[in-house]
PAZAPA-4460 file (N, C-alpha, C; in steps of 0.05 Angstrom, whole numbers, plus 32768, in hexadecimal, padded with zeros to 4 digits):
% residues 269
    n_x    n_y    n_z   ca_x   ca_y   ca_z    c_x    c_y    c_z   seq   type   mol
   78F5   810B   7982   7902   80FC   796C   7920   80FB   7971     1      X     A
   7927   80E4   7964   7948   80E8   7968   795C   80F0   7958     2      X     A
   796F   80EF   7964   7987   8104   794E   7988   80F4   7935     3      X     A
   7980   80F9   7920   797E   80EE   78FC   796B   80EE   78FC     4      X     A
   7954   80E5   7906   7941   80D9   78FC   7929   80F1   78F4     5      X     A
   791F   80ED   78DA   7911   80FC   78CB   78F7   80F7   78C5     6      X     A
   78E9   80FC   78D3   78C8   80EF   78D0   78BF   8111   78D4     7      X     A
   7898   8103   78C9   788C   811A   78D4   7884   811A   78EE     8      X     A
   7888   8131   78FF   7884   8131   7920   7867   8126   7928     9      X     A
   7866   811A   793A   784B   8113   7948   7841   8127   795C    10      X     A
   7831   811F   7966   782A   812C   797A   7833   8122   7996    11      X     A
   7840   8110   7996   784F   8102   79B4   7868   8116   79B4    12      X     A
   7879   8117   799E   7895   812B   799A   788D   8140   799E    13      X     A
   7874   8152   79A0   7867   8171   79A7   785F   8167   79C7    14      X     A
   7854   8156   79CF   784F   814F   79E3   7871   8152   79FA    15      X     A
   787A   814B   79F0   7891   8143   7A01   78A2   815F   7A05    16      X     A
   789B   8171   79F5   78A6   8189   79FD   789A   8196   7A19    17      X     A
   787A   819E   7A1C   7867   819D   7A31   7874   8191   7A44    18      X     A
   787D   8175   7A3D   7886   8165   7A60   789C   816E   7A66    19      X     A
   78AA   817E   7A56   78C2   817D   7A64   78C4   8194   7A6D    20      X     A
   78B1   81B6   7A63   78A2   81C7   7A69   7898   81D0   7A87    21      X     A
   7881   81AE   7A89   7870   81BC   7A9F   7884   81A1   7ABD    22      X     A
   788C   819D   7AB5   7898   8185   7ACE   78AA   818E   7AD6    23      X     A
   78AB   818B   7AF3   78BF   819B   7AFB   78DB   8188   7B0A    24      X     A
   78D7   816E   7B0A   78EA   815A   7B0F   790B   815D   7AFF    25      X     A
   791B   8155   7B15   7931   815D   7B06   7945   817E   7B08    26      X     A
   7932   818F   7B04   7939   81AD   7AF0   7945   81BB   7B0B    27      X     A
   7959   81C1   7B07   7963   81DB   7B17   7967   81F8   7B13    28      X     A
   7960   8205   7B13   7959   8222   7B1B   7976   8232   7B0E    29      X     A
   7981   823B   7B02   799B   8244   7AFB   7995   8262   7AF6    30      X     A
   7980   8272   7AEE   7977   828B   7AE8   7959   829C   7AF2    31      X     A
   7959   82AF   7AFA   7940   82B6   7B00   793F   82E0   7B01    32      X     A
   7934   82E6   7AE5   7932   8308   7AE9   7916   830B   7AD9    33      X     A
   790A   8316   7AEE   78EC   8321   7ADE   78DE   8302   7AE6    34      X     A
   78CD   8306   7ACA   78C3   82ED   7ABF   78D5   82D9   7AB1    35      X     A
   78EC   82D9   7AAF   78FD   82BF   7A9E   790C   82B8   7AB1    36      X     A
   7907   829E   7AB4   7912   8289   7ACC   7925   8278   7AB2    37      X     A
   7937   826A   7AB7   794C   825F   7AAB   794C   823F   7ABD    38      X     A
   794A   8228   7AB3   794D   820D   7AC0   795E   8202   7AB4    39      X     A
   796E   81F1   7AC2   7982   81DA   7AB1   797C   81BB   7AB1    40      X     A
   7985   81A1   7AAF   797D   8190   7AB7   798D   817A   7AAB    41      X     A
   799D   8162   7AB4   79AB   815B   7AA9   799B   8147   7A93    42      X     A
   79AB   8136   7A7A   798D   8128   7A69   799F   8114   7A65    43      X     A
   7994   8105   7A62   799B   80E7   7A5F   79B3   80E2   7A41    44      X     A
   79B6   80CD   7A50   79D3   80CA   7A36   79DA   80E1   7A28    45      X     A
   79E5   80F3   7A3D   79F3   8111   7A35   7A05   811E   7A4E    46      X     A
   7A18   812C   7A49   7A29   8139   7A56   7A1C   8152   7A57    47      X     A
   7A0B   815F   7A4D   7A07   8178   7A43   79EF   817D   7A4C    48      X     A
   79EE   818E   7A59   79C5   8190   7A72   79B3   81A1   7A5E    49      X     A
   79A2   8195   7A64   7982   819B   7A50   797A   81B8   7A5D    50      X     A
   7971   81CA   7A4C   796F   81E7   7A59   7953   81F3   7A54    51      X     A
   793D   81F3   7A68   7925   8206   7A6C   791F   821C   7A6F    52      X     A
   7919   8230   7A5A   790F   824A   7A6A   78F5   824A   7A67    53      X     A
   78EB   8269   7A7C   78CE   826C   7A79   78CD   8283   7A75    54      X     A
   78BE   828F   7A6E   78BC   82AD   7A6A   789D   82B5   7A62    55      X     A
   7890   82D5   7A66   787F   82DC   7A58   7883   82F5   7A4A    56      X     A
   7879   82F5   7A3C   787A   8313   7A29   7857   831B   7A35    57      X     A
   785D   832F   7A3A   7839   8338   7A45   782F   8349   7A24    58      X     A
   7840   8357   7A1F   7839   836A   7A07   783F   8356   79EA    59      X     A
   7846   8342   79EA   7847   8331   79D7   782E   8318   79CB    60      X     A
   781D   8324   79B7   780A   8311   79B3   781B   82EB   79A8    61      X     A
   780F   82DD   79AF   7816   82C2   79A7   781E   82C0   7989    62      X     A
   7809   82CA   7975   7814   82C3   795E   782A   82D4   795A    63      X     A
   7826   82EB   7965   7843   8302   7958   7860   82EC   795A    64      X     A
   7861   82DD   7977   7880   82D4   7983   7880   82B9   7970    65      X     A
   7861   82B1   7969   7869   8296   7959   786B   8295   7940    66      X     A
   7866   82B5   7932   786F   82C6   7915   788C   82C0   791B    67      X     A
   789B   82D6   7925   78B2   82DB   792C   78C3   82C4   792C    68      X     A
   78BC   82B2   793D   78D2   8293   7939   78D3   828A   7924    69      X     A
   78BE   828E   7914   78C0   827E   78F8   78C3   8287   78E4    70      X     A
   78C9   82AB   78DE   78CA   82C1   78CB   78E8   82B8   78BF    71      X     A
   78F0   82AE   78B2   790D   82A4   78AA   7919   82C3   789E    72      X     A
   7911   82D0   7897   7917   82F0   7885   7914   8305   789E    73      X     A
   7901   82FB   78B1   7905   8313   78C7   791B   830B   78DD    74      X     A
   791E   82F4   78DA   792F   82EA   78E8   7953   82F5   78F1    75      X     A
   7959   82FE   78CB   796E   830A   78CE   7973   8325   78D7    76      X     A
   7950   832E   78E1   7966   8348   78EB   7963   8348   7905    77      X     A
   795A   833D   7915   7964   8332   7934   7973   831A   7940    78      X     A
   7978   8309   7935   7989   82EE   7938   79A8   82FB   792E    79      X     A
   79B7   8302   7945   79CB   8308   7938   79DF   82F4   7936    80      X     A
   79E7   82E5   7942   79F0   82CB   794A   79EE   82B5   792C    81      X     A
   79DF   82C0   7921   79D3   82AA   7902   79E8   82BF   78F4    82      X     A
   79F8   82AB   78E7   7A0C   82B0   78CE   79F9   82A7   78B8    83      X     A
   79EB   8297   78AB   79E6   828B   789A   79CC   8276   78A1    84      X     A
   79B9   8273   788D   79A7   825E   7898   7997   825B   7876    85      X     A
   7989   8244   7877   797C   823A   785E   796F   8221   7859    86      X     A
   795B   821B   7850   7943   8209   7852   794A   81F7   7841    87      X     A
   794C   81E0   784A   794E   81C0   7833   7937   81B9   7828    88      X     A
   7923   81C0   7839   790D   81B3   781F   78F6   81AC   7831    89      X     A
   78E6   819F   7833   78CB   819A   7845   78C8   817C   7843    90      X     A
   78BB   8170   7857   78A6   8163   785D   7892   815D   785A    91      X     A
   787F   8170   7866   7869   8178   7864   7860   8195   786C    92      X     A
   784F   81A1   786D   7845   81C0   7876   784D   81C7   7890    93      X     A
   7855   81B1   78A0   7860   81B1   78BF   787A   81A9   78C1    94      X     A
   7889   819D   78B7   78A7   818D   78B8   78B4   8198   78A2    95      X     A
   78C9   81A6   78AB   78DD   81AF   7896   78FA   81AB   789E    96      X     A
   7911   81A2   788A   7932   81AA   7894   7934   81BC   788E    97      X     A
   794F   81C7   78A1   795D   81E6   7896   797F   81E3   789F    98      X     A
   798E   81F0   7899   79A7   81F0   789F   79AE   8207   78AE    99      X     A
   79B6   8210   78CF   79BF   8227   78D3   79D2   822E   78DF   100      X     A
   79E0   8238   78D2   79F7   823F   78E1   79FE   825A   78F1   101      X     A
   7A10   8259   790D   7A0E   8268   791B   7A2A   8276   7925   102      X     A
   7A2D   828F   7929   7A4A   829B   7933   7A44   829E   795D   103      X     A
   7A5C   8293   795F   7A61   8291   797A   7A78   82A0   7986   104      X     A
   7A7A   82AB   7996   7A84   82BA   79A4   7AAE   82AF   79A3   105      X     A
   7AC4   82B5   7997   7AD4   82AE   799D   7ADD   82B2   79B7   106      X     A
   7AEC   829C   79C6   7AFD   8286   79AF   7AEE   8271   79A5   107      X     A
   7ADA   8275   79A9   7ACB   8259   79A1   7AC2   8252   7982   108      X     A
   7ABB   8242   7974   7ABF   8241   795D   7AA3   823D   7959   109      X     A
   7A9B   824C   7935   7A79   8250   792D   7A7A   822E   7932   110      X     A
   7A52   8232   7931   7A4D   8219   7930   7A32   8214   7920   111      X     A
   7A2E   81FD   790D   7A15   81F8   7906   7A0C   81E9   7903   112      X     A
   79EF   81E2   78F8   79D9   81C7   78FA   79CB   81BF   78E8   113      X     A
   79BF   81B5   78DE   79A5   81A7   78D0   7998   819E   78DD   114      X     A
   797B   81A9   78D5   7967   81A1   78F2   794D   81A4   78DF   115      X     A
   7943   818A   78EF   792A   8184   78E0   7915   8197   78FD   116      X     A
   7905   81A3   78E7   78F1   81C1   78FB   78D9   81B4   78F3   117      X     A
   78C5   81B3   7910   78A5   81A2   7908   789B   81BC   791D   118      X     A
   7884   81B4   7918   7871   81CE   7923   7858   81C9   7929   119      X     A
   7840   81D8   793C   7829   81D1   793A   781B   81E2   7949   120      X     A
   7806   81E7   793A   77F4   8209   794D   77D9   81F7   794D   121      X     A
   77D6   8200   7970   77BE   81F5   7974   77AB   8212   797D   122      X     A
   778C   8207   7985   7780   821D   7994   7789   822B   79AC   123      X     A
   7796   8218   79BA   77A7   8222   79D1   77C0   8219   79D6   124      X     A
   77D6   8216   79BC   77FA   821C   79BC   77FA   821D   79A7   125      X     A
   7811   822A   79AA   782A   8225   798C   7839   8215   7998   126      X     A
   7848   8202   7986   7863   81F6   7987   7877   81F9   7974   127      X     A
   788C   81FB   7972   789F   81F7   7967   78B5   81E8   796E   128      X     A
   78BD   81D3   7961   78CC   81BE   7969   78E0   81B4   795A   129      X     A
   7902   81B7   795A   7915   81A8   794D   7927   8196   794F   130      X     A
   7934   8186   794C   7946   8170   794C   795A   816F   7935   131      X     A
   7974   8163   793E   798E   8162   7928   798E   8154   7910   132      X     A
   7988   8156   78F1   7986   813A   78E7   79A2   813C   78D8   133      X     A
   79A2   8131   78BF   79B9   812D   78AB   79AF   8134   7888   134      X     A
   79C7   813B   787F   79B9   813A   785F   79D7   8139   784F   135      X     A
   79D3   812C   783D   79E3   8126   782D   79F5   813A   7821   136      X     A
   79E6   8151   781C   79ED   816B   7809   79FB   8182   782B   137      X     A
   79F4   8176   783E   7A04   818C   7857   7A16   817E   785F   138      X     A
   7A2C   817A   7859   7A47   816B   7868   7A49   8181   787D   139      X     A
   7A5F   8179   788A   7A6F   8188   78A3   7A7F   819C   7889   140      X     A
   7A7E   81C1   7895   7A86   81CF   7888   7AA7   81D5   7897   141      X     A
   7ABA   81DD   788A   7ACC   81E9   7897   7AC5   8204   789D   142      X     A
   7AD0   8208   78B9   7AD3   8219   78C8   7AB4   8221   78DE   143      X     A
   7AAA   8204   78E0   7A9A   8202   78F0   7A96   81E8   78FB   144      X     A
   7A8D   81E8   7912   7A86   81CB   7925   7A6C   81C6   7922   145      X     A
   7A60   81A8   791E   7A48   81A6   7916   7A38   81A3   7935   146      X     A
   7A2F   81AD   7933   7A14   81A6   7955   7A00   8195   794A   147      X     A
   79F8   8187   7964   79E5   8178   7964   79CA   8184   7979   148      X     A
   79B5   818A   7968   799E   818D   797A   798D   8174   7981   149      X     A
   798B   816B   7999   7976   8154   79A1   7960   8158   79A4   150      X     A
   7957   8176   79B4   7936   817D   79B2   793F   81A0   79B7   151      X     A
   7937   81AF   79AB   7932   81C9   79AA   791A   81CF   79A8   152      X     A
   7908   81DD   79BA   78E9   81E0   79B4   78D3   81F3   79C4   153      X     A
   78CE   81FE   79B4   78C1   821A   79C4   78A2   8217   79C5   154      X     A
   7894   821E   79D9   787C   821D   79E4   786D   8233   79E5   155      X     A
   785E   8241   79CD   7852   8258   79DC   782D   8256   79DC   156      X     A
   782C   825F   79F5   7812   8260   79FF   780D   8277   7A08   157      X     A
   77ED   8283   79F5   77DA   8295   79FF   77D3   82A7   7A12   158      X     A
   77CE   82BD   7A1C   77C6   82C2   7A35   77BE   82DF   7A31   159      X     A
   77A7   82DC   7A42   7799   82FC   7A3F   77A6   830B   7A32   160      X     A
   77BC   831B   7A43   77CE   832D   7A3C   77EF   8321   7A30   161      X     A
   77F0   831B   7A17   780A   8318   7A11   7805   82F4   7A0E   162      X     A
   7823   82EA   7A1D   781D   82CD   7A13   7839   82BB   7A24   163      X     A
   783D   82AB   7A26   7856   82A4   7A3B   7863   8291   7A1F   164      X     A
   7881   828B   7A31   7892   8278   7A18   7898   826B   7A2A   165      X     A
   7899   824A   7A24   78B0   823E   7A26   78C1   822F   7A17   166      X     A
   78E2   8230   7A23   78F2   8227   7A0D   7902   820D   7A23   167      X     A
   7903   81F9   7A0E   7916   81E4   7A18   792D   81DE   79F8   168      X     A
   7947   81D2   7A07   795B   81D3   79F5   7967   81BD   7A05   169      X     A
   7973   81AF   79F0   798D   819A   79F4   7993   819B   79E6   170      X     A
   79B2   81A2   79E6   79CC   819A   79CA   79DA   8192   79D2   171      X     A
   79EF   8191   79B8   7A06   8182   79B5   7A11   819C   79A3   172      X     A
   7A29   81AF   79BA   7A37   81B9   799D   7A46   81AF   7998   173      X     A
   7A51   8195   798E   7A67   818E   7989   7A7E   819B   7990   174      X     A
   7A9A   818D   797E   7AAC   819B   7989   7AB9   818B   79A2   175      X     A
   7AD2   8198   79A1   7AD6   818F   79BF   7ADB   819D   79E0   176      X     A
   7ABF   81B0   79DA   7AC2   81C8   79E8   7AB8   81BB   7A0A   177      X     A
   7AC1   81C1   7A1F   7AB9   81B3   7A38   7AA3   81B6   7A3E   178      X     A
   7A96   81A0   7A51   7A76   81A5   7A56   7A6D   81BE   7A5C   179      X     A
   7A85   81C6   7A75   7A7A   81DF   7A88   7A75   81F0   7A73   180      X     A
   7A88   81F4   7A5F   7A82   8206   7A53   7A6B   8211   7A42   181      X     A
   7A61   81F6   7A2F   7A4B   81F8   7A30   7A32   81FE   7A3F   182      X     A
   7A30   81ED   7A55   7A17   81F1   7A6A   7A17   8211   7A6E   183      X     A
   7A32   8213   7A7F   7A32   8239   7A86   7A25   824F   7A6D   184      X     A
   7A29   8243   7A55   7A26   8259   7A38   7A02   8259   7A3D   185      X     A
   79F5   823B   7A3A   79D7   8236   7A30   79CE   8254   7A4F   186      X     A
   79D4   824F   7A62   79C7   825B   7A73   79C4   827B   7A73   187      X     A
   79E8   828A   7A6D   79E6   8298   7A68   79D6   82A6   7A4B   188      X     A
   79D7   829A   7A30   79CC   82A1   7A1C   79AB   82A9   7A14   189      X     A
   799C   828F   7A25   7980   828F   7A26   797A   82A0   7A2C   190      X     A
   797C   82AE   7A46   7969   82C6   7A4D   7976   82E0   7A37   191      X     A
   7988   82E0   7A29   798B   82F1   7A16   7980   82F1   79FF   192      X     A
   7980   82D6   79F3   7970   82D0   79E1   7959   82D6   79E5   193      X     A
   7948   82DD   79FE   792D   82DB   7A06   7920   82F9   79FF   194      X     A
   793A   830E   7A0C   793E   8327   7A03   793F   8334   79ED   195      X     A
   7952   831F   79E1   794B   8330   79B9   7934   831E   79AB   196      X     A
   792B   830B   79B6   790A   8303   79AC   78FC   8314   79B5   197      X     A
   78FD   8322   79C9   78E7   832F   79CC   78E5   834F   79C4   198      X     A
   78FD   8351   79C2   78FF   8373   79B3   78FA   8368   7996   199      X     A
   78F4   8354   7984   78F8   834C   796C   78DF   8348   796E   200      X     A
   78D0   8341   797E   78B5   833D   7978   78A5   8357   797B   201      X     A
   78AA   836D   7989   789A   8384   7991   7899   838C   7973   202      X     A
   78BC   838B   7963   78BD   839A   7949   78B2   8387   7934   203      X     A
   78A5   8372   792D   78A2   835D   791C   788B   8374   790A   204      X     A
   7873   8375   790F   7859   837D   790A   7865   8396   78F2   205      X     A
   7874   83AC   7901   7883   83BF   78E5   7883   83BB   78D9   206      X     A
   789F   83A3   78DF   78AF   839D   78C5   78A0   838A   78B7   207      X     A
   788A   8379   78C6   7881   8365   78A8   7872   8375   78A0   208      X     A
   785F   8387   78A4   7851   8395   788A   7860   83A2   787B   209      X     A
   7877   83A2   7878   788A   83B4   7862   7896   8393   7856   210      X     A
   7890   8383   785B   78A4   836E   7853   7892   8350   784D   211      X     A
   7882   8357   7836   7874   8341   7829   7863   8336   783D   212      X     A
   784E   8343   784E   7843   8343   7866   782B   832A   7867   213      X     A
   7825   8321   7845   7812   8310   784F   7821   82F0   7846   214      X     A
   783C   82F2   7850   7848   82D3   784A   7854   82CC   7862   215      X     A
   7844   82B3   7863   7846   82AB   787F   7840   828D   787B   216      X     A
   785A   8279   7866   7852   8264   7863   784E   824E   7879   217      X     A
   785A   8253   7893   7855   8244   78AD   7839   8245   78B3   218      X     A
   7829   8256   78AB   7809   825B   78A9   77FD   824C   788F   219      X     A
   780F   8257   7883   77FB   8257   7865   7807   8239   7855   220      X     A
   7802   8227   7850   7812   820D   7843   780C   8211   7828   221      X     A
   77FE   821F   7823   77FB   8225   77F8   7817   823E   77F7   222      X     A
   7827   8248   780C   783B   8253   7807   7852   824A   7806   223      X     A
   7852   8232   780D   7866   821E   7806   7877   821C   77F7   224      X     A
   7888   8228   77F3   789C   8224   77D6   78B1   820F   77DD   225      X     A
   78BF   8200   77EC   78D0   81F5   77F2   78D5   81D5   77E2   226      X     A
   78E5   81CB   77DF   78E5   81B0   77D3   78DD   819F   77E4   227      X     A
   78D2   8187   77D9   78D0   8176   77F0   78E7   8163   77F5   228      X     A
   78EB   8156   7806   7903   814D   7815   7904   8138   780B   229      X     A
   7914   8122   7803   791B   8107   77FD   792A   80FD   7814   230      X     A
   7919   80E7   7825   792C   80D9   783C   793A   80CF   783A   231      X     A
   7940   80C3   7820   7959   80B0   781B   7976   80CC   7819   232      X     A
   7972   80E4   781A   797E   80F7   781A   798E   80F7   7835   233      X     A
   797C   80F4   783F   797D   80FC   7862   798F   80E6   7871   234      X     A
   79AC   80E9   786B   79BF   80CE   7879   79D8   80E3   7874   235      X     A
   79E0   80DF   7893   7A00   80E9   788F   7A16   80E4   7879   236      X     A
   7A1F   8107   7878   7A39   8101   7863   7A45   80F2   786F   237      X     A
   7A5C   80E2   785C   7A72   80D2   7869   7A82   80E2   787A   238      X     A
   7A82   80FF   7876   7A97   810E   788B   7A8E   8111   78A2   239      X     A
   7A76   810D   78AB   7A65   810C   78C8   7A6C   8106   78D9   240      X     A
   7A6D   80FE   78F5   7A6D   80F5   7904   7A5F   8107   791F   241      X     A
   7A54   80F7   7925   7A4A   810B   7944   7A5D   811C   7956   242      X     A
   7A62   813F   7959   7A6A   8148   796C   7A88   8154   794F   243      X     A
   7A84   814C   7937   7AA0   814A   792A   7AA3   8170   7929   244      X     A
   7AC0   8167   7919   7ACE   8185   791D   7AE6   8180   790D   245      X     A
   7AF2   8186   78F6   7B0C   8191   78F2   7B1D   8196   7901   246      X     A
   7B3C   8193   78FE   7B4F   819C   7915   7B4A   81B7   7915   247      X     A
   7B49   81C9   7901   7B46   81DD   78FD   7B29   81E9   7911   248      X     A
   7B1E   81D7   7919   7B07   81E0   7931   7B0A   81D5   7946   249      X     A
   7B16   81D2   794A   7B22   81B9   7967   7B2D   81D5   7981   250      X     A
   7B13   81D0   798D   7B10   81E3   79AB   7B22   81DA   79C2   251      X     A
   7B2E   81BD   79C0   7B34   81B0   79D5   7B52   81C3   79E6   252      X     A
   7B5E   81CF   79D4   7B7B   81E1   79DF   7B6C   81F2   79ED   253      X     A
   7B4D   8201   79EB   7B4F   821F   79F4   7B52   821B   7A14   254      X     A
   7B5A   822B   7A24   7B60   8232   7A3E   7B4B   8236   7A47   255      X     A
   7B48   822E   7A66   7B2E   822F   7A77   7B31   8256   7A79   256      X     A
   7B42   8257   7A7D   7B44   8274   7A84   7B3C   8288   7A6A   257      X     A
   7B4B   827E   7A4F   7B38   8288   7A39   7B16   8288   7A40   258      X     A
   7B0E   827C   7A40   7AEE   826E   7A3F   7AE1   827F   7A58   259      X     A
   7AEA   8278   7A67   7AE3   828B   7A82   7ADD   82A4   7A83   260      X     A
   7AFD   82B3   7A76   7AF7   82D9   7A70   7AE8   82D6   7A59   261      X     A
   7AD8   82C5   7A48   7AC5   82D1   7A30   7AAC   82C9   7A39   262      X     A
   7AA6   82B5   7A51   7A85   82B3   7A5B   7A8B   82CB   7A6C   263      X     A
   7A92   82DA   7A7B   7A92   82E7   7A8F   7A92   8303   7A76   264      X     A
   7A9A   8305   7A62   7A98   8314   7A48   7A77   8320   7A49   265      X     A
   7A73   8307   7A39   7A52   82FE   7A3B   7A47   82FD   7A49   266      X     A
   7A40   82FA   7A61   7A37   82FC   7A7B   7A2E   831C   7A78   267      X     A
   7A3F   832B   7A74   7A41   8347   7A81   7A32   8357   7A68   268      X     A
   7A2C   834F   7A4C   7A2B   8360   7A3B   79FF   8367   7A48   269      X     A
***
């Protein structure tokens, strides 16, 4: 789907995550420890390279990691990076908006999104799948840059023991932060992110039986509480613009050499 547009997902938009998954045209190799390989790949009408990992959790059952992505309450206690996040309303039992916002490493400035989240569990995958839209009631906040997600989407599939992931991503953090800088961040961050998913998933099972253990509205659609969405809602504030930012968020002064000593920061933690 494309950046605004608000429908319910098909099965071509779940499809297209798989192709970009199992094909190997294009993708270059940027990471490799254990089982999590790291790919990049440049994407069409973009400055900003599309990013693949693969990974398996062997001790990780499928539904546990496809609980865990979608636990919004368990969420906060391993996503540390999430300042804030909250649900606009639904679609349908599969398509929902949410607003999330994220803290980033200074000097760089938070950043956040509205993203329409579609989903789909078959006999043999899960998917989870998001894209950037708009809503009337989320303008551009001060003291954040709004990002644009084009396809964010995770793949998990089954397997005797445990279950493998894959993740593909394209953004836009807005801003006027340099490419390199971005590309260098997605590569470094993933396989970290891959690391506190998977210490978050070993602990999930605990903590949801202490924590309202049989609600699981991504399963259950009679748990549904959410409003439903009005599309005529769904159209940029007038303050919008793609990539926008306040002066007051305006990356363009920081120094290569700032930016440099805080990936090499990160790199090391």
């Amino acid at each position: 789907m494309n950046v605004g547009e608000v429908r319910i997902a098909e099965d071509s938009d779940f499809a297209l995550l798989k192709v970009l998954l199992t094909r190997g045209d294009g993708w270059t190799q940027e990471f490799s420890s254990g089982m999590t390989k790291v790919w990049t790949r440049q994407a069409e009408n973009s400055h900003f390279r599309m990013i693949r990992l693969k990974t398996v959790f062997p001790d990780v059952p499928a539904d546990t990691l496809y609980d865990v992505l979608h636990d919004p309450v368990f969420r906060k206690t391993w996503d540390k990076h999430m300042l804030s996040s909250c649900e606009l309303g639904v679609l349908n039992p599969n398509n929902d908006l949410s607003y999330y916002a994220l803290h980033c490493p200074a000097p760089l400035k938070n950043r956040d999104f509205v993203l329409q989240r579609s989903w789909l569990q078959t006999p043999q995958e899960y998917y989870i799948i998001n894209h950037s839209v708009f809503h009337r009631d989320f303008p551009n906040k001060k003291g954040f840059v709004r990002g644009l997600s084009h396809l964010t989407g995770f793949l998990i599939t089954p397997m005797d023991k445990g279950c493998s992931l894959g993740y593909v991503a394209h953004s836009d953090p807005g801003g006027q932060l340099p490419v390199w800088v971005t590309n260098k961040l997605s590569t470094i961050l993933a396989p970290k992110m891959v690391k506190k998913l998977h210490k978050a998933c070993i602990n999930y099972n605990s903590w949801k039986n202490l924590h309202n253990p049989n609600h699981k509205p991504w399963l259950y659609p009679e748990q549904i509480s959410g409003k439903r969405i009005v599309i005529s809602d769904c159209v940029k504030p007038d303050s919008v613009t793609s990539g926008d930012s306040t002066p007051d968020e305006d990356e363009s002064t920081l120094s290569e050499n700032d930016l440099s000593c805080q990936l090499d920061i990160i790199s090391g933690e």
